[in-house]
C-alpha positions in Angstrom: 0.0 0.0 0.0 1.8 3.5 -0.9 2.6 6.0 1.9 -0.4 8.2 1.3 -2.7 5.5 1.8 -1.6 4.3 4.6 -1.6 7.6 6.5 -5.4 8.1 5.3 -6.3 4.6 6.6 -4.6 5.7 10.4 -5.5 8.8 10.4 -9.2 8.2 9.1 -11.9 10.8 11.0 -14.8 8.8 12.8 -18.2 10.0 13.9 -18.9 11.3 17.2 -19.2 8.4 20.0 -22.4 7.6 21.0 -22.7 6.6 24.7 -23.2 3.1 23.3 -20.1 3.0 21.7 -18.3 5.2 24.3 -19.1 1.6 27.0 -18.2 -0.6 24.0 -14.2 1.3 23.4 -14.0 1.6 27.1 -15.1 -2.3 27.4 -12.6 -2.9 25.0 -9.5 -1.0 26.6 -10.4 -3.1 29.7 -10.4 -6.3 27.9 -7.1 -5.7 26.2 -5.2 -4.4 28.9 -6.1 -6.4 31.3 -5.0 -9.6 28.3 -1.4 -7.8 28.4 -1.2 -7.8 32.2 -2.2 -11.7 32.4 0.0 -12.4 29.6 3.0 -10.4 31.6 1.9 -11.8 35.2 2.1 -14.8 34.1 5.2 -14.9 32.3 7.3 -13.3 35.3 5.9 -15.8 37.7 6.5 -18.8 35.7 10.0 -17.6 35.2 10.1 -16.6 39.3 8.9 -19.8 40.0 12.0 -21.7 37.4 14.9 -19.4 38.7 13.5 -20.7 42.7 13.6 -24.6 41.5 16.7 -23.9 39.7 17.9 -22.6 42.9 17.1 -25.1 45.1 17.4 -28.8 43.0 20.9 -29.5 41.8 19.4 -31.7 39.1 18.1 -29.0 37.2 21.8 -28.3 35.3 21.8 -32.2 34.4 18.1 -31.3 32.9 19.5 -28.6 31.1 22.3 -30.1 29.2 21.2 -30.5 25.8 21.1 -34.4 25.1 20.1 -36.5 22.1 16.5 -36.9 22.8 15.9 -32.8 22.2 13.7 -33.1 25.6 16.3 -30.4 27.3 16.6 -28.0 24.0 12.8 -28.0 23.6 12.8 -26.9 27.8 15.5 -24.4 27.2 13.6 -22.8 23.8 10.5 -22.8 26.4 12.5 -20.7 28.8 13.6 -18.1 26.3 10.1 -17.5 24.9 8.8 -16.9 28.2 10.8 -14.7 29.2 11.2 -12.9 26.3 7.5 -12.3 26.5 7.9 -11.2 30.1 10.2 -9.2 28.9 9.1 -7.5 25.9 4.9 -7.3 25.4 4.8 -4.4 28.6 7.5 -2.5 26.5 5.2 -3.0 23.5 1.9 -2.2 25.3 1.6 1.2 24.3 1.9 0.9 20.5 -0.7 -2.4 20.7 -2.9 -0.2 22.3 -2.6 2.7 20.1 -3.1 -0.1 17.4 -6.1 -0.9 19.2 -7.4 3.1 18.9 -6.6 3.1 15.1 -8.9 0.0 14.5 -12.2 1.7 16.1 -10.6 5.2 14.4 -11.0 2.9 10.7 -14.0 1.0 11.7 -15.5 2.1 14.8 -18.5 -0.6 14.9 -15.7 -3.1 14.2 -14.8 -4.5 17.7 -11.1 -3.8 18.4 -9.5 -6.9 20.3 -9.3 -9.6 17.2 -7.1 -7.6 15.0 -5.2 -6.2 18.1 -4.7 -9.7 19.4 -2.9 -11.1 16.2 -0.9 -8.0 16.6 0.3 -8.8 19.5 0.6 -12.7 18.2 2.9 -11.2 15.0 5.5 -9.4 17.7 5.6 -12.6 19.9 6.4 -14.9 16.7 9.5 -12.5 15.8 10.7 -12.8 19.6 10.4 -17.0 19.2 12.6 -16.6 16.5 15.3 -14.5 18.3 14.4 -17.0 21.3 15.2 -20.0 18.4 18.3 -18.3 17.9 19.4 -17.8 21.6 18.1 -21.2 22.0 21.1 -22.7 19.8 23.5 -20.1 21.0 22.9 -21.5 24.6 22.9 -24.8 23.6 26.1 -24.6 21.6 27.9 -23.0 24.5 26.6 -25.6 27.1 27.8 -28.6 25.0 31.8 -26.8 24.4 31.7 -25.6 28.3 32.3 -22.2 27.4 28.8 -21.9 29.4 28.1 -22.7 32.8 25.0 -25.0 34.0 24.4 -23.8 36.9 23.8 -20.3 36.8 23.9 -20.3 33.0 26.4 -17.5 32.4 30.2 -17.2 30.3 32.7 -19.0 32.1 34.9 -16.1 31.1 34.6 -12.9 32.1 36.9 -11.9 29.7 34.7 -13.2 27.2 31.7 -11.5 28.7 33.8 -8.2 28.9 33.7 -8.3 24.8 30.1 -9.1 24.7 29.8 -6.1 27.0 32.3 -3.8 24.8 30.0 -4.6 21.4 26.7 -3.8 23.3 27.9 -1.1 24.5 29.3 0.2 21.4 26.1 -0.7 19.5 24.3 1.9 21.7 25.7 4.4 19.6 25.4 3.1 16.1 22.7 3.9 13.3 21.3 0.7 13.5 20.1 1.2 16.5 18.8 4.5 16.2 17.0 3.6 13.4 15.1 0.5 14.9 14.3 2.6 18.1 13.1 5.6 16.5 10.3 2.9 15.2 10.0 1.8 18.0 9.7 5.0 19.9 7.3 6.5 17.3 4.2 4.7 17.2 2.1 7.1 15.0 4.8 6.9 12.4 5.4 3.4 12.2 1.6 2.7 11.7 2.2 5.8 9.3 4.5 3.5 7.0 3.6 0.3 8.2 -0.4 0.4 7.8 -2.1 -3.0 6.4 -5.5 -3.8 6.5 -7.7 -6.8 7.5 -6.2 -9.6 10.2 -3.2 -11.0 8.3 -2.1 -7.1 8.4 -2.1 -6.8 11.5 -0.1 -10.6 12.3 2.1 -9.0 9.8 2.5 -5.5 11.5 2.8 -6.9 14.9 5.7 -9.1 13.4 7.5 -6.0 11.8 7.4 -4.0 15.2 8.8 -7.0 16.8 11.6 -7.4 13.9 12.0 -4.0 14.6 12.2 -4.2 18.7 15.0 -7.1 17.7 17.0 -4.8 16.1 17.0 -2.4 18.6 18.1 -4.7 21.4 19.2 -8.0 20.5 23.1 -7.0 22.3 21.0 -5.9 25.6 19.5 -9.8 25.3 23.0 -10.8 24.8 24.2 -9.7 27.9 21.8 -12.3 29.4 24.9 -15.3 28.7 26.9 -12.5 30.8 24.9 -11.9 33.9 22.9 -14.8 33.8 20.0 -16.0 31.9 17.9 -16.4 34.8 19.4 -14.2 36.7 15.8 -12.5 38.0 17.5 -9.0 38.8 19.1 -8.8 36.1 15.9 -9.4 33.8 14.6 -7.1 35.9 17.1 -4.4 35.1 17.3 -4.9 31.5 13.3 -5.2 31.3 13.2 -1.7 32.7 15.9 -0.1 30.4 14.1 -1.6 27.1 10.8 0.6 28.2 12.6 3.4 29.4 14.8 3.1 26.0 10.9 2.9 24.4 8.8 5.8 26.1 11.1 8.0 28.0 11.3 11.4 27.1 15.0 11.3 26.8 14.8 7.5 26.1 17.4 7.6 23.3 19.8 9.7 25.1 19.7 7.1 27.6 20.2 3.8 25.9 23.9 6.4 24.6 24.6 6.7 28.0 24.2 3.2 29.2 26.5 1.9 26.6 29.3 4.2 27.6 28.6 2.2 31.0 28.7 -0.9 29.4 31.8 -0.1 27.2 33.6 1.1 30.7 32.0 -2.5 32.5 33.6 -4.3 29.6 36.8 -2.9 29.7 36.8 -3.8 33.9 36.0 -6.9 33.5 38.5 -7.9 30.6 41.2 -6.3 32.6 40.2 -8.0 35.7 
């Protein structure tokens, strides 16, 4: 669809609510946010409730090597995807919503939540892919002992000072400027991005998410150096991907936290 039409479709004027449809959009915000809070809930305390048997049953790392029956790789693919999607659908909240307006904007009688759900569907089949791919990475790393079992982190901090020195310098680079300015400009990626009916929206929700990926796939990185389940640290880098997202000042940020990372690099490597 060209650029022009696209912006009409978004920006498309609607008739004045009626108090009918006033209940039906506020039903609907209801509905939807409160999908993206279960969703989230339970996603952090699935992973809450793995990091606390991982912490207290020393047969977990056999459980986790990867062996010839796939059993383990399938559990550890499992892991990523969760928490990738504890991890990333609050920091994508605001543009499913907005999504959400721009479906009652284009057909106001339409209701909202189908085509707002398969958005959301499209952005969590990009993150199984980058999960696919972490998924390997781990599992490659176990099997040569460059990785450890246990707390499933880089045996070397030498190592993990490099990963630290490239996501830190990635902070800085076009790349990633360009994927978070999508990501930080909602209006104008629907702007560009627009496509109509249900498989437009799976496919728009799978272009943010391509687009989130690009943005901070080193931050997700730096999971093999503090520790994949490492709750705090999830935590952390959780709250750095919104703040990157919606802050004011959120690019200014994500410049500043990879001169830290470059500097935490450097320390460790040296240590």
């Amino acid at each position: 669809m060209p650029s022009s039409r696209r912006s009409r479709t978004v920006t498309s004027s609607t008739a004045p609510e009626t108090p009918r449809l006033t209940s039906l959009v506020a039903r609907q915000d209801v509905l939807l946010l409160g999908g993206l809070v279960a969703v989230t809930a339970v996603s952090w305390l699935y992973l809450f409730r793995l990091a606390r048997d991982m912490d207290g049953m020393g047969h977990c790392a056999e459980m986790m090597m990867p062996g010839a029956d796939g059993m383990s790789i399938g559990w550890i693919l499992a892991m990523w995807v969760v928490m990738m999607v504890a991890m990333m659908v609050p920091t994508a909240a605001p543009m499913t919503l907005l999504y959400a307006r721009f479906c009652r904007g284009h057909s106001p009688s339409v209701p909202a939540v189908p085509p707002t759900s398969l958005f959301l569907v499209g952005y969590v089949v990009a993150w199984t892919l980058f999960s696919a791919a972490a998924t390997a990475l781990q599992v490659g790393l176990q099997r040569t002992a460059v990785m450890s079992l246990t707390d499933m982190k880089l045996v070397s901090p030498a190592a993990g000072g490099v990963i630290l020195i490239v996501a830190g310098l990635f902070q800085w680079t076009s790349w990633k400027n360009a994927c978070l300015s999508r990501c930080r400009s909602p209006i104008g990626f629907f702007m560009t991005e627009w496509r109509d009916g249900t498989g437009g929206a799976f496919v728009m929700g799978l272009h943010h998410g391509l687009f989130c990926i690009g943005c901070c796939w080193t931050l997700m990185l730096l999971l093999f150096v503090l520790g994949a389940m490492n709750m705090l640290w999830i935590a952390a880098l959780t709250a750095l991907v919104l703040i990157e997202k919606v802050a004011p000042q959120g690019d200014q940020v994500a410049r500043a936290v990879g001169v830290a990372m470059v500097g935490g690099g450097v320390w460790m490597i040296a240590a």
